[in-house]
N, C-alpha and C positions, 0 to 999 in steps of 0.2 A: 504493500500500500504506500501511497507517495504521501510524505508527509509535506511536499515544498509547497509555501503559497504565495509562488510567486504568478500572478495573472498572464496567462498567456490570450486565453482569449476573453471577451467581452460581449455580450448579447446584450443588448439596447432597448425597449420599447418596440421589441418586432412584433409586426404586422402581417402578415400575411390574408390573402381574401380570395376566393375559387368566383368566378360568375356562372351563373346554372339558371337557361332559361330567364335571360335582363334580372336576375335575381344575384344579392352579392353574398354569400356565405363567409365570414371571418372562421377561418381554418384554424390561427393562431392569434390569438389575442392580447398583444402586449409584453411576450415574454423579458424575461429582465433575469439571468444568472452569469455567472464568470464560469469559469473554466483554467486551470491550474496548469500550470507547465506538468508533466511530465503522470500527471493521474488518468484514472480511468472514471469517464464523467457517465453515469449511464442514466441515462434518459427512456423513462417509464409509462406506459398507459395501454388502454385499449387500442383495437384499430380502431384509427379513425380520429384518435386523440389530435393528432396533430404533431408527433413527435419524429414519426419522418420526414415530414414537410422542415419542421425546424431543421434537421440535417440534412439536409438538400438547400435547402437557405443557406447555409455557411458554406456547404461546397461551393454554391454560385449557380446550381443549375433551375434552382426555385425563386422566380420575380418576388420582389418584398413588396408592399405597399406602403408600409414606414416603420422606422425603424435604423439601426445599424450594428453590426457585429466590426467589432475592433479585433485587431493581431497584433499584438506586442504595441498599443496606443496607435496605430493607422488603423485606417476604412478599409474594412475588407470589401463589406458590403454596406450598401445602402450608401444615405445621407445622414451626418451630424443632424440634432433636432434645429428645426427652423423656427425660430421664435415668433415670426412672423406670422407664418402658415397660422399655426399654433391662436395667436393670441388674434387673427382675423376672424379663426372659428368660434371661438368666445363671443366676438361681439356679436358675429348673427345666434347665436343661442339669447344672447342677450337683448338683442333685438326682437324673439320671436317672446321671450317671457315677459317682457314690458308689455307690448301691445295685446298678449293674453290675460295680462291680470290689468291690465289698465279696460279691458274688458270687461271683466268682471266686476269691476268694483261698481259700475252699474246696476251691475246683478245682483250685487251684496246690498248696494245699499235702498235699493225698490221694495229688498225682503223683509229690513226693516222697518222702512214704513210702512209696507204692510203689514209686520206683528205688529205695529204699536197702535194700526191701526183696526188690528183683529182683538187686541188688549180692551180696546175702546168700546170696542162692540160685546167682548161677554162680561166686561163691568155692568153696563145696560141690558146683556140678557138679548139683544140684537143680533148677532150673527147667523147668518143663512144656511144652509144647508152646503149649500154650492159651495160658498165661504170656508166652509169647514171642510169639506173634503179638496179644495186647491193645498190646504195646511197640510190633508196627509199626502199630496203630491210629492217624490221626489226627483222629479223631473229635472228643475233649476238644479239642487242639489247635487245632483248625479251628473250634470255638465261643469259644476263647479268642483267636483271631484276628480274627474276626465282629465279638466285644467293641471290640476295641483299635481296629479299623478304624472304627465307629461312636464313642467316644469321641475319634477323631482328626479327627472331623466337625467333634463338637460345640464342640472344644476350637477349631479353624478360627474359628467362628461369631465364639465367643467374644473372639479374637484381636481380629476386626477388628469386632467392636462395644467392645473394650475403644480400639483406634484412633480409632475415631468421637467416641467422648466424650471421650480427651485434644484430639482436635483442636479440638472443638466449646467446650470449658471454657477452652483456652489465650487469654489474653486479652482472656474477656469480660468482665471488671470496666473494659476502658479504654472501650467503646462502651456498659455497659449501668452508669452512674455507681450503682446504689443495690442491687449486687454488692460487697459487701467484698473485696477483696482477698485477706483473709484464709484466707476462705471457698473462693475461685476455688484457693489456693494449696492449703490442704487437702486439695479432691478432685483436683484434678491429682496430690498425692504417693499419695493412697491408688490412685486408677488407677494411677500407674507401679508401685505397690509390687504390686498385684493382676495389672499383666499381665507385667513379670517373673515373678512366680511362674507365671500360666497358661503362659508360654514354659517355665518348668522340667517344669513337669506335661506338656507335649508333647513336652520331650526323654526324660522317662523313658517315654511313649508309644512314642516310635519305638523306643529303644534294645529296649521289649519286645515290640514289633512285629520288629525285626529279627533277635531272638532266637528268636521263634517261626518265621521264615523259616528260620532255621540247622538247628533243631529239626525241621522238616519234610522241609529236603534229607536230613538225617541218618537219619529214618525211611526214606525209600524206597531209601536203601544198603546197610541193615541186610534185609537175606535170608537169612545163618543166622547162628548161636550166635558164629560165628567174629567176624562182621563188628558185633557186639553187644559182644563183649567188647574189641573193636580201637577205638570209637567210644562206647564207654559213658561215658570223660572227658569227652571234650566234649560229650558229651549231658548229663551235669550240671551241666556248666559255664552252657551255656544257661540251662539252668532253675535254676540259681543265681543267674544273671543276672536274670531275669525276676522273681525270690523278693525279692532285693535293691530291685528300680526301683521293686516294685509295692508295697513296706512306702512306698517313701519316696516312693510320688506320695500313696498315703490320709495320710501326714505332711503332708507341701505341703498336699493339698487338705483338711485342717481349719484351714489358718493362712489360705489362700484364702478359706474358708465365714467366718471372723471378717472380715475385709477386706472384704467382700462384706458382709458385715450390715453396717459400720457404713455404706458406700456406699449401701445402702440406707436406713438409719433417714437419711440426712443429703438423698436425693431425694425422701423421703415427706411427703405433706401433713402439714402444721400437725395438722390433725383427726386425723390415724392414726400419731402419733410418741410417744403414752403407753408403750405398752410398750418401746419403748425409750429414752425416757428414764428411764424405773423400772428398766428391766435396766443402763445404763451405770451411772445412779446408784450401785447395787449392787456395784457395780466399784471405785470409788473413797471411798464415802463410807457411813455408818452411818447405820441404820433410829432416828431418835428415841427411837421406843419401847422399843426394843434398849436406847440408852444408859441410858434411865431409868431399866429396869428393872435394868441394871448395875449402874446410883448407889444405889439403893435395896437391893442384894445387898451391895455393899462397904460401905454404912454397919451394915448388919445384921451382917455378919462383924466390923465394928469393936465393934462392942457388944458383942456377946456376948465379944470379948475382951475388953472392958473398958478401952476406949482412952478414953483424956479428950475429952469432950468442948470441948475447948481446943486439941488435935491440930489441925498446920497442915491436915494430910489430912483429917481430921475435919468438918474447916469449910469446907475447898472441896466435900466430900461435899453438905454444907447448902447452901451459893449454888449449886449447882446443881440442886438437888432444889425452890428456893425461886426459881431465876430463870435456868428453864431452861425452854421452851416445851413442851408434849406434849402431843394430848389426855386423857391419865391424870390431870394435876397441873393444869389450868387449863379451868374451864366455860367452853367459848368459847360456848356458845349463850344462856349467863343473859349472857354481857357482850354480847351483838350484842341480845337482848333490852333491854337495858339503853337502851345509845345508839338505837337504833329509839322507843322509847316519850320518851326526853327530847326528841328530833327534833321530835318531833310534838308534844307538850306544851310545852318548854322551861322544864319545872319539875321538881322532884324528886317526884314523886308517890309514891302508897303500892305500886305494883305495881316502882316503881324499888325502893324499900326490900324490899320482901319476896325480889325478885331477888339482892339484895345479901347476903342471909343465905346465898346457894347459892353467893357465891362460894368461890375456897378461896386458900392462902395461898403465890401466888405475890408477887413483888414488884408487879407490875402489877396485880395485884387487890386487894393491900391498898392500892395510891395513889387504885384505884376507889372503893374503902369508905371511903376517910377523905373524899372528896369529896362522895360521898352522906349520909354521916355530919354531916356539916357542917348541913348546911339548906338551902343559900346556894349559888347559883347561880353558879360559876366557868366563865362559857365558853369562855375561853381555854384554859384548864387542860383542858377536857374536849373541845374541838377537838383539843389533841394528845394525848391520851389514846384516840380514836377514830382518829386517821390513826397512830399505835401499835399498836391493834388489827388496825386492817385488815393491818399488817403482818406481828403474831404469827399471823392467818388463814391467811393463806400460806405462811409458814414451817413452821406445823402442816399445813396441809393436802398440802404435798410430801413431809412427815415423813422428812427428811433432816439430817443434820449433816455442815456442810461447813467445819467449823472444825480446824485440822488439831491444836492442842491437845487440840484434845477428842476428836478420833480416836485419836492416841495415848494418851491416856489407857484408854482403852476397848479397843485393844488389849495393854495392859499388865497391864490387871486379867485377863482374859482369858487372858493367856500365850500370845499368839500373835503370828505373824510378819504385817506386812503380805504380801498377794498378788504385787503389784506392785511393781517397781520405779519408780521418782522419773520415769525417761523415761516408761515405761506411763502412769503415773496423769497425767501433763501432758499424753499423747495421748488420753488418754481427760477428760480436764477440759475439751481444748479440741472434743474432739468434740460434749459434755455443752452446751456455751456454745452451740455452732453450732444445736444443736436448740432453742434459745430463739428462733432464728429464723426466717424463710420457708425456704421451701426454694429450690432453683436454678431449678428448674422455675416454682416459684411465682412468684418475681422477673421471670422473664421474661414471665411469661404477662402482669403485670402493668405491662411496660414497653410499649414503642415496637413490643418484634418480638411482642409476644402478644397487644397490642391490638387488637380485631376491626374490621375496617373497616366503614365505615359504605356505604351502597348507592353513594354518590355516590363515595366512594377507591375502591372496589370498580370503578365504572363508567368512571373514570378511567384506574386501572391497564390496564385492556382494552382502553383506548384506545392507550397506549401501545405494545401488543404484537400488532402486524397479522400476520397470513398469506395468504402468494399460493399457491393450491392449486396441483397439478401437473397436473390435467386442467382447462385453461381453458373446456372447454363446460360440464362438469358442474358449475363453481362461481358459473355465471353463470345467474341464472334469465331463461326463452325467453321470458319475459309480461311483462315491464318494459324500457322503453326503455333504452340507455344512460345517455343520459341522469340517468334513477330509479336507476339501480344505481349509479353513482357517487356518488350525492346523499342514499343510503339512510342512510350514517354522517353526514353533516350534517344529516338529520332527528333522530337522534340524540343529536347531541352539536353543541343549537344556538348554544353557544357559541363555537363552530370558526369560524362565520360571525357571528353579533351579537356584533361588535366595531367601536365606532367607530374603532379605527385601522386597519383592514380597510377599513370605509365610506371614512376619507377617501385611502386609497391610489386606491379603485375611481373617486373623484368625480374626481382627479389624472387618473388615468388617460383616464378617461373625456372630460371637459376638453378635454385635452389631442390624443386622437384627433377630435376632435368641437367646434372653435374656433367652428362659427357655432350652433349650439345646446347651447350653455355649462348646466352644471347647477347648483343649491345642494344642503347638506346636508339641507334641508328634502325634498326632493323624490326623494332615495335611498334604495329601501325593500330590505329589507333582501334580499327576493327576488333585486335585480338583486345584489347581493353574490355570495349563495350561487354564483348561477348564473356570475358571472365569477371563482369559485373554481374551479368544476368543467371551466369551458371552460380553463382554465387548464394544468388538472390534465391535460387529455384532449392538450391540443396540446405535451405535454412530451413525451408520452410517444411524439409519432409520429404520432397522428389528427389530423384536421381537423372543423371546429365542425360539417360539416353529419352527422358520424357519431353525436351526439348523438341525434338520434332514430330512429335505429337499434335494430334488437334484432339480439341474440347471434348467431343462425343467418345471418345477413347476412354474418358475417365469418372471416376464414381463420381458421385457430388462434393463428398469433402476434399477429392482431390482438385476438383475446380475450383471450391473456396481457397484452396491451397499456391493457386495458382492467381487469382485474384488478390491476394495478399502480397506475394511478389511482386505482381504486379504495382502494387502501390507503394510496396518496399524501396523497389528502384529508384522513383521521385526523392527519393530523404526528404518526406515532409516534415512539418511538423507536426500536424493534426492530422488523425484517421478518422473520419466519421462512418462507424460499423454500423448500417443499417440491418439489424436484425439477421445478422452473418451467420447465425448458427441453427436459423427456425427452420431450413431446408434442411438440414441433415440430419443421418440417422443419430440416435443418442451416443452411441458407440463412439462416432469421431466428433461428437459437440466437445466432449472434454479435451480433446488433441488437437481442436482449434483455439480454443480456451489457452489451454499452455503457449500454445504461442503467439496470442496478444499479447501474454505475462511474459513472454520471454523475449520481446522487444519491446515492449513498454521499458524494462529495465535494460539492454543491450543497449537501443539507440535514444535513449529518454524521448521515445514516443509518448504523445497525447491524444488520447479517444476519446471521443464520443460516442460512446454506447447505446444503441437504440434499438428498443428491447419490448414486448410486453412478457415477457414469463420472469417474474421477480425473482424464484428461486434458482434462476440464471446469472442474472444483474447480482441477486448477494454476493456470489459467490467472487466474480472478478473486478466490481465494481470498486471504487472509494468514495465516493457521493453519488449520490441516488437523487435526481430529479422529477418527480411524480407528475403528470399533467393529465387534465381531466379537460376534453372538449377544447382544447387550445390554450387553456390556461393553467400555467404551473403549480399546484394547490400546495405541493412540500416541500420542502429541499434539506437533506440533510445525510453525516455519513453512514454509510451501508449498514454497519453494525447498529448504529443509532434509531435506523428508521426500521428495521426489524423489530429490536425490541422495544422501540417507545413510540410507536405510529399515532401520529396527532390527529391529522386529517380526517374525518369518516369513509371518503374515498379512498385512502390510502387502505384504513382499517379493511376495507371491501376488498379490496384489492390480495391483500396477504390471507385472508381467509378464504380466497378461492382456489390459495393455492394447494394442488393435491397431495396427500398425507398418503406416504405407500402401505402403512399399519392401519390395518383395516379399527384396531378398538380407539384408537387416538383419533382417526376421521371421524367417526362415530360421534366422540365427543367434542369437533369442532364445530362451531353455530358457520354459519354460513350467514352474511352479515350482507345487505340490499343497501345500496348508497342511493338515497332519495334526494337529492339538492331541494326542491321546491318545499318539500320539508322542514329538511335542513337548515335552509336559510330562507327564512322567511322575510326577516327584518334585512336581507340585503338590501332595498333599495330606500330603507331610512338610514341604517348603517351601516354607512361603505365598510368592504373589505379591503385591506392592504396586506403584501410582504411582509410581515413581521419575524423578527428575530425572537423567540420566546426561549432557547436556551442555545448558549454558544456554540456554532453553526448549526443551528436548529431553526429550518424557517419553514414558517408556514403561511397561507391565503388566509386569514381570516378578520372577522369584522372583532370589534372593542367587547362586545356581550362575550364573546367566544374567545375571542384572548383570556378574557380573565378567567371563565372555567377551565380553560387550559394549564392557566400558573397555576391557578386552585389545584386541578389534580396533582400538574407536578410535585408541587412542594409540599401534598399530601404525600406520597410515594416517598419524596424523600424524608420526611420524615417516621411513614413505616418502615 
């Protein structure tokens, strides 16, 4: 058993999805394990589970949907998570639960003035017949039920895509160096603050979900007037309940929709972030134009009072109106005309001078004119005068003021209060700052994990990652000798074999067998290499050199698996992914292909992936046991561990069906039905996650079920 845990491979949020008849069936659902240099990883479940498809997804031969499997920290398969993608799909769920419960709240609130209005009516002894049986309708009810059940989907969804991206963002500035810190730190607090809040928005979910449940038993008790008037408190109660959750989920979900926008303006390209940086701007800081036209109001109101033109106010009115940037108060197109034509000339010419009359009398335009005024050609003076301009350009062209004197000043002539508070405005400055930059997305595409491999990494990686089929005749073609089928990936990948430290092992060798006709390195071509690689390959595994030229249909089955292992031998992968290697063969040779997984697992510190359903299989060669039920991984834990401590129900199903050769011991094994809809009832109020509940001990389960679980453990350990 391998104790090393160093991560050789990485499984990600995969996805996989089959289409059947414009219908999309999810095969694999989210998977998320590692995989250990040098152990044997086997992977568990029914057919059908999904566990071959996972191994064909790492080989490369199985399309992802989303998702990524890493090799020693590179992209084997798939894409890095897109925050984007990701945090676009959020807002239309968000989009579709606003204008559902912004629906509803109509509905909610008709019903109440209709009880208060049905309240009204059996104070008086008034209510109709009709009247009374609308009350035990639960029509309204049971669409407002619909609602909440389909927002407690989407809310789900949202949960653990809001999980994915803390996960995925938590510490990528230490592996992706030209990620600021800053940055990394940011969207982590706006994710925790946005899935806090979605967790708030699915407590007032359920609580009006289980109000409406109260609400329902209460209708079908209510059969006459009597049992109306006995039950009619608590039937408002309810629906005060529900009136109360559902004011304060559209509260949360507008503070949500803000959190959400800036999550988005901060994963969107460079190219598509103008409108939000003109919208944050707006938040914190004033429109240029805005102020000028202020400065030019307050110096008008000072006038017409008749304020000295000597007034301290007076005259800050003036240096501002005089050397204050705007397109109102400064021709930026005669001064870029300007510096354009001296460029090109390096004289003062007459089309300079005639330019110069259209300037106007900022400070920087009058320093322009006294220079053209001159005669004389200063071009130091007018090199910074130009790298000046370029920067009044900019400053006009974002037409913003981010000076906080001059804000408040502007909001004092004004008479108005800033919007924000001092914390707001510094979250929104430093949001403002972050959109000067790439985005997370962009960063990465750009690093080491988004860079596109070139055919030969590409060709490489493949090499790496071998599979041994599970039907040995069908993976071996009838028209090629053995021989050719072994030797097919070293036509391939002729580097495996043209290698002179290869050559001079083969010439040792050879030598060495063969003292009275001795060889040079002159005389070793490279053919005799290949070939006493593959005879090599062939007599490891159990065959003899004259099976070489042999074809497939010659040999038993496990002699075909035998040859399929060779075959995958030759590549020096690093990862075997054994689909199900040993379900075609008789029992007799399962254990003699068995021994030699083990006996290359430890020769070449090969790594498997094991993929299996017969458990009392996988105990035997395994080191960690991956359990998957319908696509999703429900267990994870080592061999010996999940034998005798199986957490899962499905697991428990699972080892119980496996068969006992002692007739009185099967006798006394229960044979154990794994029910999920049972089981897990409360999934879709409380989510299930990965959990670690004893060291490398994980399992699928929701918070109810976590805790009966430590419950039993650390009853166990303490009997």
């Amino acid at each position: 058993m391998s104790n090393n845990n160093e991560t050789l491979l990485n499984i990600r949020d995969l996805v996989i999805e089959f289409k059947s008849k414009g219908k999309r069936n999810i095969a694999v659902k989210g998977a998320n394990f590692d995989v250990y240099k040098g152990e044997i990883f086997g992977l568990v479940g029914e057919s059908g589970s999904g566990k071959t498809t996972i191994g064909r997804a790492i080989v490369g031969v199985q399309p992802i949907k989303d998702g990524t499997v890493y090799i020693n920290g590179q992209v084997l398969v798939g894409k890095p998570t897109n925050l984007k993608i990701l945090t676009k799909k959020i807002g239309s769920y968000i989009s579709i639960m606003k204008v559902r419960m912004n629906v509803t709240s109509s509905e909610i609130n008709d019903r109440i003035k209709y009880l208060k209005n049905v309240y009204e009516k059996l104070k008086t002894n008034t209510l109709t017949d009709n009247e009374f049986k609308k009350i035990q309708s639960v029509n309204k009810i049971n669409y407002i039920n619909d609602v909440v059940l389909s927002d407690l989907r989407l809310i789900n969804k949202i949960v653990l895509f809001e999980d994915r991206m803390i996960k995925f963002v938590s510490g990528i500035s230490d592996y992706i160096d030209s990620i600021p810190n800053k940055l990394e730190k940011s969207i982590l607090t706006k994710l925790e603050e946005t899935k806090k809040t979605i967790l708030k928005l699915k407590k007032y979910v359920d609580t009006i979900y289980k109000s409406i449940q109260n609400i329902s038993l209460l209708k079908h008790s209510i059969n006459k007037f009597e049992d109306l008037l006995k039950n009619f408190y608590e039937l408002m109660e309810n629906w005060s309940t529900i009136v109360k959750n559902h004011r304060e989920f559209l509260t949360d979900l507008k503070w949500f929709e803000e959190m959400h926008k800036q999550l988005l303006a901060l994963s969107s390209p460079m190219s598509k972030r103008s409108k939000f940086i003109d919208f944050y701007n707006s938040k914190v800081y004033i429109s240029r134009s805005d102020f000028w036209n202020e400065c030019n109001r307050q110096l008008s109101i000072m006038k017409s009072n008749n304020v000295s033109e000597n007034d301290k106010e007076y005259q800050l009115l003036l240096s501002f109106l005089t050397d204050f940037w705007t397109s109102k108060n400064i021709n930026i197109k005669a001064i870029g005309k300007i510096f354009k034509d001296f460029n090109k000339n390096k004289t003062i010419t007459n089309k300079i001078k005639y330019l110069s009359t259209l300037l106007k009398e900022t400070v920087f335009e009058k320093e322009l004119k006294k220079i053209i005024d001159q005669n004389s050609i200063d071009e130091k003076a007018i090199i910074l005068l130009e790298n000046e301009y370029k920067q009044i350009k900019k400053v006009i062209s974002k037409n913003i003021v981010k000076d906080d004197e001059l804000i408040n000043y502007y909001y004092s002539w004004k008479n108005i209060e800033k919007p924000y508070s001092k914390e707001e405005e510094e979250s929104f400055i430093e949001l403002i700052n972050f959109l000067d930059m790439p985005s997370l997305d962009e960063i990465i595409k750009n690093s080491y994990l988004g860079k596109k491999k070139t055919k030969a990494e590409k060709k490489e990686f493949r090499r790496n990652v071998q599979m041994i089929f599970q039907d040995p005749g069908s993976s071996l073609n009838d028209r090629m000798a053995i021989e050719e089928i072994v030797a097919e990936g070293l036509e391939n990948y002729p580097q495996l074999y043209k290698d002179e430290n290869l050559k001079k092992d083969y010439l040792n060798r050879y030598n060495a067998e063969n003292p009275n006709n001795q060889l040079t390195m002159d005389k070793v071509k490279w053919n005799d290499v290949k070939k006493d690689i593959i005879l090599n390959a062939i007599t490891s595994v159990g065959l003899i050199p004259e099976h070489l030229s042999r074809y497939p249909h010659e040999f038993s089955g496990g002699q075909r698996q035998r040859v399929g292992i060779a075959r995958s031998l030759v590549m020096k992968p690093k990862v075997i992914v054994a689909d199900e290697p040993i379900s075609a063969l008789d029992v007799s040779i399962r254990a003699q292909v068995l021994n030699l997984f083990k006996k290359f697992q430890t020769k070449m510190d090969l790594t498997y992936i094991f993929v299996a359903h017969d458990l009392s299989v996988v105990r035997h060669i395994a080191d960690r046991i991956a359990v998957i039920y319908r696509g999703q991984i429900v267990e994870l834990a080592d061999a010996e561990e999940l034998f005798n401590n199986p957490l899962h129900p499905y697991t428990r199903a699972l080892l119980s069906a496996i068969p006992i050769p002692e007739p009185d011991l099967s006798n006394e094994t229960k044979l154990l039905t794994y029910e999920p809809e049972n089981e897990h009832v409360d999934y879709l109020f409380d989510l299930p996650y990965f959990k670690e509940v004893k060291e490398g001990h994980f399992i699928w389960a929701n918070k109810r079920e976590i805790r009966k679980i430590k419950s039993e453990i650390k009853q166990k350990e303490l009997n």
